[in-house]
C-alpha positions as CSV (number, residue, x, y, z in Angstrom):
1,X,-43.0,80.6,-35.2
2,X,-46.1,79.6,-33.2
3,X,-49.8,79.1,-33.6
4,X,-52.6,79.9,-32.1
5,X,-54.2,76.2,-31.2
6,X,-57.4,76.9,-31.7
7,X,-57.8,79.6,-34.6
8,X,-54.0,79.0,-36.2
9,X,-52.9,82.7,-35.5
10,X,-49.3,83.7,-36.0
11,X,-48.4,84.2,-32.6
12,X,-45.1,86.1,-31.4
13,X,-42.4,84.2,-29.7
14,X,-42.5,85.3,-26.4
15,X,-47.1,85.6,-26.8
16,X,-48.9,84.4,-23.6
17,X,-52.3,84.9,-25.2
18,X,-53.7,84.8,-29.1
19,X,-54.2,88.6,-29.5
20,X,-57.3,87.1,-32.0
21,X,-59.1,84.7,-30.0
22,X,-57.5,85.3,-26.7
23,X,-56.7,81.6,-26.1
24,X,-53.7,80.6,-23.8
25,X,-50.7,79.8,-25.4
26,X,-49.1,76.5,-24.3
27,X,-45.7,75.7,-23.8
28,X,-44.9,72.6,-26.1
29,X,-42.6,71.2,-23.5
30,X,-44.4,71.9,-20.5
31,X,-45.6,68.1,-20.2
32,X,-42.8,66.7,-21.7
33,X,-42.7,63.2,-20.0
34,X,-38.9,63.1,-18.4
35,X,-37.0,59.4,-18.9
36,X,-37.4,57.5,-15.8
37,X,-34.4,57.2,-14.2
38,X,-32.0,53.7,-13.6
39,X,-32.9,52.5,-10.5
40,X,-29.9,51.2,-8.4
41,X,-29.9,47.6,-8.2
42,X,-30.7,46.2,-5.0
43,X,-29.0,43.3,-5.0
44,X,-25.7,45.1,-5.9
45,X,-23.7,44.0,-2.7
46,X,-24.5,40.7,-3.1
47,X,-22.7,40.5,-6.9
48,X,-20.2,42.0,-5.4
49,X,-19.1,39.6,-2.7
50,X,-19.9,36.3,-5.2
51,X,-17.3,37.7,-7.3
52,X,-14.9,38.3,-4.7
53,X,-15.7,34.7,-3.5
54,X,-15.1,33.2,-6.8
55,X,-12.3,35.5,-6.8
56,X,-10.4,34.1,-3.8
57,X,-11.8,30.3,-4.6
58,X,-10.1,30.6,-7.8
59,X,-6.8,32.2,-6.5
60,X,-6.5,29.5,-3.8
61,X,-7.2,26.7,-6.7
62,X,-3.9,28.3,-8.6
63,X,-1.6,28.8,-5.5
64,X,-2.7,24.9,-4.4
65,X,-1.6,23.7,-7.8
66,X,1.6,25.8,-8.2
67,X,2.6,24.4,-4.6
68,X,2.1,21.0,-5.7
69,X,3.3,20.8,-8.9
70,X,6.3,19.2,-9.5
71,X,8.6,21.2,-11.5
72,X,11.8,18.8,-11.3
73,X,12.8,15.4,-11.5
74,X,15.0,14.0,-8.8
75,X,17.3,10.8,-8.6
76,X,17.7,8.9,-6.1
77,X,20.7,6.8,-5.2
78,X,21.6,6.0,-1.8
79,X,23.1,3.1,-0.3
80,X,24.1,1.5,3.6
81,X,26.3,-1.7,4.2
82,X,28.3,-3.0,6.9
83,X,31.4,-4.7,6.6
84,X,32.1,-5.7,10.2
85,X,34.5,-9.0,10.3
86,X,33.9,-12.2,12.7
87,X,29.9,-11.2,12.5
88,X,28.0,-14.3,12.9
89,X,24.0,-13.3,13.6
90,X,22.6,-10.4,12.2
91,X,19.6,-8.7,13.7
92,X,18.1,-6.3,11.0
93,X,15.1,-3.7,11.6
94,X,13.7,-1.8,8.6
95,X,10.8,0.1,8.3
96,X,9.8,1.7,5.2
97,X,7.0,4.6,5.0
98,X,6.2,4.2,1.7
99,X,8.3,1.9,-0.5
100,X,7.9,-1.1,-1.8
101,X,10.9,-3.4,0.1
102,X,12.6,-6.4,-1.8
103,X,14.8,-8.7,0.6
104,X,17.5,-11.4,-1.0
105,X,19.9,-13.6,0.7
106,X,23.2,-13.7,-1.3
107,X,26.3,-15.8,-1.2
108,X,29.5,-13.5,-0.9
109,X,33.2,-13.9,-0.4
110,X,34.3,-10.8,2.2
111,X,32.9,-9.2,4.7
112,X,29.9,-7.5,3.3
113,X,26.7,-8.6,6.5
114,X,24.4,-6.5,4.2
115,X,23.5,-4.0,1.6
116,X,20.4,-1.9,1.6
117,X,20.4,0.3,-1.4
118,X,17.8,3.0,-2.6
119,X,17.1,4.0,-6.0
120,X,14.7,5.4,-8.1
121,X,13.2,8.8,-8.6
122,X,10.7,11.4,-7.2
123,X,9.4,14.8,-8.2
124,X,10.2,18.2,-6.1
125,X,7.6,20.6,-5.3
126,X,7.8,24.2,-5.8
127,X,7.6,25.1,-2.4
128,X,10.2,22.4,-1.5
129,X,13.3,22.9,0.6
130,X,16.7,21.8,0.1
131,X,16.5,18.6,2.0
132,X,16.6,15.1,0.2
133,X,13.6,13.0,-0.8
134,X,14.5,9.8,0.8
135,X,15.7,10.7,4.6
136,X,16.8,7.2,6.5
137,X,18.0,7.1,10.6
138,X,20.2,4.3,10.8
139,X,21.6,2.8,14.5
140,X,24.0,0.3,14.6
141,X,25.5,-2.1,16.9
142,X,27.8,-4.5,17.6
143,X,27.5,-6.9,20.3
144,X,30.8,-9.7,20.8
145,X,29.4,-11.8,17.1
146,X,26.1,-10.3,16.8
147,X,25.3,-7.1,14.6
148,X,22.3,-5.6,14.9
149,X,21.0,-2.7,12.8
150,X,18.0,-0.5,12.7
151,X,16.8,1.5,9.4
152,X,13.9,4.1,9.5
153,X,13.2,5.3,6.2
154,X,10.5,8.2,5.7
155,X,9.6,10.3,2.6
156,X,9.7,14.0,2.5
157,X,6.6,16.3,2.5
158,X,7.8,18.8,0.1
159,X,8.3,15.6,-2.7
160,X,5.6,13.6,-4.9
161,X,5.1,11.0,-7.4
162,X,7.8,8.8,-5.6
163,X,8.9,5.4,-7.5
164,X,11.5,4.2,-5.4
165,X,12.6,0.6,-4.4
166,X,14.2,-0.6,-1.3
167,X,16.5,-3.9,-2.1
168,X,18.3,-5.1,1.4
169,X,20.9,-7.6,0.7
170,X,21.6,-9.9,3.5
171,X,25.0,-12.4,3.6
172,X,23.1,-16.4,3.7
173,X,26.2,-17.0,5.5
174,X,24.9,-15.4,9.0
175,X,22.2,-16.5,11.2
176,X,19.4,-14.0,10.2
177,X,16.4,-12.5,12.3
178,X,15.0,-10.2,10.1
179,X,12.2,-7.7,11.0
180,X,10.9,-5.5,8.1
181,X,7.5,-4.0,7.4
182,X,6.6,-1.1,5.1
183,X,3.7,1.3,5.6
184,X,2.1,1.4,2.6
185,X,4.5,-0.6,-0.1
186,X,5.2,-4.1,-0.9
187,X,7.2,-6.3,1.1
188,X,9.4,-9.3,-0.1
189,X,12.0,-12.0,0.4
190,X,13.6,-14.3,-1.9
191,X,15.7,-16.6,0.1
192,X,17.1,-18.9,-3.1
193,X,20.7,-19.2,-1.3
194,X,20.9,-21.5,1.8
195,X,20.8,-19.7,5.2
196,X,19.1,-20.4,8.7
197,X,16.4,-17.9,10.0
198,X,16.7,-17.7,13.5
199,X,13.3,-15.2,13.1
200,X,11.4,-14.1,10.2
201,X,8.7,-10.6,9.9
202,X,7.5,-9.6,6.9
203,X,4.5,-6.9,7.8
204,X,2.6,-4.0,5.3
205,X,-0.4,-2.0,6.1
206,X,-1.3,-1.6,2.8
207,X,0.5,-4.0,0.2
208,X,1.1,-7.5,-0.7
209,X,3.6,-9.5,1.2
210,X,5.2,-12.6,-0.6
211,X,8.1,-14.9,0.6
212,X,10.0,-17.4,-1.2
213,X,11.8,-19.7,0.9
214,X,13.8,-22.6,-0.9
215,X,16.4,-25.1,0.8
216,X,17.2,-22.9,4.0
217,X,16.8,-23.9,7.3
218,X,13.6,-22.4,9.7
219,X,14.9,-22.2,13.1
220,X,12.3,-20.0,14.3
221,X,8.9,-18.5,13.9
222,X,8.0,-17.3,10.8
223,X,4.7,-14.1,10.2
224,X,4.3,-12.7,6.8
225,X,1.6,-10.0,7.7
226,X,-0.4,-7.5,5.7
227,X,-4.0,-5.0,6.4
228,X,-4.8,-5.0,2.9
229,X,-3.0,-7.2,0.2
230,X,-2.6,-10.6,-0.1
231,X,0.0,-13.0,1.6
232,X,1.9,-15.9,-0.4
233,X,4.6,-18.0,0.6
234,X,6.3,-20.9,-1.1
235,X,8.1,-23.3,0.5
236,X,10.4,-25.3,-0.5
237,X,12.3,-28.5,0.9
238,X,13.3,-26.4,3.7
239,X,14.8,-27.7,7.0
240,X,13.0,-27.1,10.3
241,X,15.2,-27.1,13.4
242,X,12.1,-27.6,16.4
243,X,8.7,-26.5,16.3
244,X,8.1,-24.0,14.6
245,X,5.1,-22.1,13.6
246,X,4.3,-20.1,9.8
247,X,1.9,-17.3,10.5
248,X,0.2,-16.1,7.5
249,X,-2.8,-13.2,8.1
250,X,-4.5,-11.1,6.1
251,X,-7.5,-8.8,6.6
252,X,-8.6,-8.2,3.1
253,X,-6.7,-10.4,0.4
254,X,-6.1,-13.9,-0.2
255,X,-3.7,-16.1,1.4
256,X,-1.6,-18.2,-0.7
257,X,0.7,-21.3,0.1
258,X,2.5,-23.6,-2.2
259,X,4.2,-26.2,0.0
260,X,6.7,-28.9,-1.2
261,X,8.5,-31.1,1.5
262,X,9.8,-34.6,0.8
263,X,12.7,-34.0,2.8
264,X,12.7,-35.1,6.5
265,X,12.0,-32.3,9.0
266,X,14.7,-31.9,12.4
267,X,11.1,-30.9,13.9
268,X,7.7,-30.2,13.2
269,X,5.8,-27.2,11.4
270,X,2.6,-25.5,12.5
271,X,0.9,-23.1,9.3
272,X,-1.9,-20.9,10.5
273,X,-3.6,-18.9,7.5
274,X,-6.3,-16.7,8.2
275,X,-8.0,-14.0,6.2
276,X,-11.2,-11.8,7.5
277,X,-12.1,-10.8,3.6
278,X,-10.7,-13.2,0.9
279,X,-10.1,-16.7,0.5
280,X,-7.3,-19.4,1.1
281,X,-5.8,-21.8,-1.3
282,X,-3.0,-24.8,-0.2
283,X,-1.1,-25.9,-2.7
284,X,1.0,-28.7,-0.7
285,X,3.3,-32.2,-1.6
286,X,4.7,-34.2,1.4
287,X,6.7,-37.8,1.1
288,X,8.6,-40.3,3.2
289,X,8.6,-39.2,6.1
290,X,7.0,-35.5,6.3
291,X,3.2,-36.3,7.4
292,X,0.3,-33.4,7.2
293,X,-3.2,-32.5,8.1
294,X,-5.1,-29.8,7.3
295,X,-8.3,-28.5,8.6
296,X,-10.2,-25.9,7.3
297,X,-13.3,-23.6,8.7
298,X,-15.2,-21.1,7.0
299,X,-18.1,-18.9,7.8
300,X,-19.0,-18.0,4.6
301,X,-17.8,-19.8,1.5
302,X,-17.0,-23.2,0.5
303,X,-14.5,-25.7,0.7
304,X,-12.8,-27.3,-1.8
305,X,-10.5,-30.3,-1.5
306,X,-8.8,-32.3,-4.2
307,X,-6.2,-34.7,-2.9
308,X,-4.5,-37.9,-3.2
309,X,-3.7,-40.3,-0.5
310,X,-5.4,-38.2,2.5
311,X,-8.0,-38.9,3.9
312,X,-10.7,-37.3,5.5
313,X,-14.1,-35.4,4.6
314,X,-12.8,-31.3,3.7
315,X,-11.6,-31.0,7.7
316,X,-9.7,-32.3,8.9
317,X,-7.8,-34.6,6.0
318,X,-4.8,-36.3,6.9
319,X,-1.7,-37.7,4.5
320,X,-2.0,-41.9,4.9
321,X,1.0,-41.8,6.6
322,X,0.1,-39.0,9.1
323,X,1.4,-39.0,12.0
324,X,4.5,-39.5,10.3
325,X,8.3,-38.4,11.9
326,X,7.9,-35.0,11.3
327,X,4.7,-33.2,10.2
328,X,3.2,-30.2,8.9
329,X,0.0,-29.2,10.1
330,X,-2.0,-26.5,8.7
331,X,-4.7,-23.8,9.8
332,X,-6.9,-22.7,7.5
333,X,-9.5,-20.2,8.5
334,X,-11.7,-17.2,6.5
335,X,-14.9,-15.2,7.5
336,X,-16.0,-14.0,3.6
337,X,-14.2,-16.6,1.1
338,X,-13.7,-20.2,-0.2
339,X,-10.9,-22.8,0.9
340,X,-9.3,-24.7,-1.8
341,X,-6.5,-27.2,-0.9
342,X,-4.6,-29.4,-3.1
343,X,-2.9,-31.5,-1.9
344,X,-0.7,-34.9,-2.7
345,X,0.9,-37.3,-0.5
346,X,3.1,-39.1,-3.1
347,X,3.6,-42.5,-1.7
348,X,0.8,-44.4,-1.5
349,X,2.2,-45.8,0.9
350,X,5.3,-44.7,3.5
351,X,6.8,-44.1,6.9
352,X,3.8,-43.7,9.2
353,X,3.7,-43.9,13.2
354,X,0.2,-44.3,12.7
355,X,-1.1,-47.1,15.3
């Protein structure tokens, strides 16, 4: 029941006035205060599109990984030879994308020119197709003695994580010009068996490039060439047949040469080694009646010569026996990197044609 306000009359339920005092009754939830209401939040649309964003950001992230994960395991084993008879020279071209290439010369009894084989593994995509990792275009022919053979060898796309090697067996019993360069891989030769190089290339753009050359016979020019890795060479009582000239460059790496010859050269043999970033270090023994000279230039680093029985001041420094009957003569030359040379003419004294 209600009361009168001011005098505390029962009132009646539905009483406008106090029938005492006469005072207006008043509705106790007339001025009720109402609940403010939720405003909307303005910045509503913009929620909704960052999460949408993170949404698709996130999605693409997964579908990138699934596509590029490798989910199996694939051998590889593939190998090329040629078995022509009556082949005396053999031209052979390789180039490699992305392995690393190892060349030997070998001593065999039948009619086997040369081997390449290719073996290793690489991992299969999820998205990948049914062709093979390794795919290789390979030309051949054959010209009255002369074989000559051309190898491309590229990578799939839909592959990954490759670790294969290239090995190319060549027979030391043919006259060899040999052309092989990889993309991005490692390049060598070990050339242990005797054999005559009518021509020698050995390029990378991104990998070291050695050669090891030991009682064979240089009948042409020789490059070992690489963009960024180093270069070494080591020679070893090898026969030069004219003059011939050892190119050696690399744009960032060292250049390495370790040089023995006591045997008498059928000619003479010009070394140019040249680096734009790294340095340059001879390693070289001459005797009877191999002469040498080296000179040297640097733009920015320092030269360092330890010898015995040359003489000279750092460049140029000449064997005492220099100019002898057959001579090596090397280049040395680097923009951002030291020179070393040691070097040993054994005899202290020998053949010279010195005047």
């Amino acid at each position: 029941m209600p009361y009168c306000r001011r005098c505390g009359t029962k009132l009646d339920e539905d009483a406008h006035f106090c029938q005492k005092c006469g005072t207006p009754v008043i509705d106790p939830y007339m001025f009720q205060v109402p609940s403010a209401p939720i405003k909307p939040t303005r910045n509503e649309p913009l929620v909704i599109a960052a999460i949408v964003l993170i949404a698709i950001l996130v999605g693409g992230v997964v579908v990138a990984i699934l596509l590029t994960a490798s989910f199996a395991t694939v051998n590889i084993n593939q190998s090329y030879q040629d078995n022509t008879a009556g082949i005396k020279k053999l031209n052979l071209n390789v180039d490699s994308q992305a392995l690393k290439v190892n060349v030997f010369t070998q001593n065999v009894t039948y009619n086997n020119n040369f081997l390449i084989t290719l073996y290793g593994t690489a991992s299969k995509g999820i998205n990948g197709g049914s062709e093979g990792p390794i795919q290789v275009a390979f030309y051949n022919d054959t010209v009255n003695n002369e074989l000559t053979i051309t190898a491309k060898i590229t990578q799939s796309n839909v592959f990954s994580r490759f670790n294969v090697n290239c090995n190319i067996y060549v027979n030391s019993a043919l006259i060899l010009d040999l052309n092989v360069t990889s993309q991005a891989g490692q390049v060598s030769l070990t050339a242990d068996k005797p054999a005559t190089f009518g021509f020698l290339n050995l390029q990378s753009a991104a990998g070291a490039v050695q050669a090891n050359l030991d009682n064979l016979t240089i009948a042409g020019n020789v490059t070992l060439r690489t963009q960024a890795g180093s270069v070494d060479i080591r020679m070893n009582e090898v026969q030069v047949e004219g003059n011939n000239t050892v190119d050696l460059h690399t744009n960032a790496g060292a250049v390495t040469m370790d040089i023995t010859q006591t045997k008498t050269l059928h000619g003479n043999l010009q070394v140019n080694a040249v680096t734009d970033l790294g340095s340059v270090n001879v390693g070289l023994i001459v005797d009877g009646d191999v002469g040498a000279k080296l000179t040297s230039q640097t733009n920015l680093g320092s030269i360092h010569v330890d010898v015995k029985h040359f003489s000279g001041n750092q460049s140029p420094i000449l064997s005492d026996n220099y100019p002898a009957v057959s001579n090596i003569e090397i280049d040395s030359r680097t923009n951002l990197g030291g020179i070393n040379i040691h070097a040993n003419y054994q005899s202290s004294t020998g053949p010279s044609l010195r005047n």
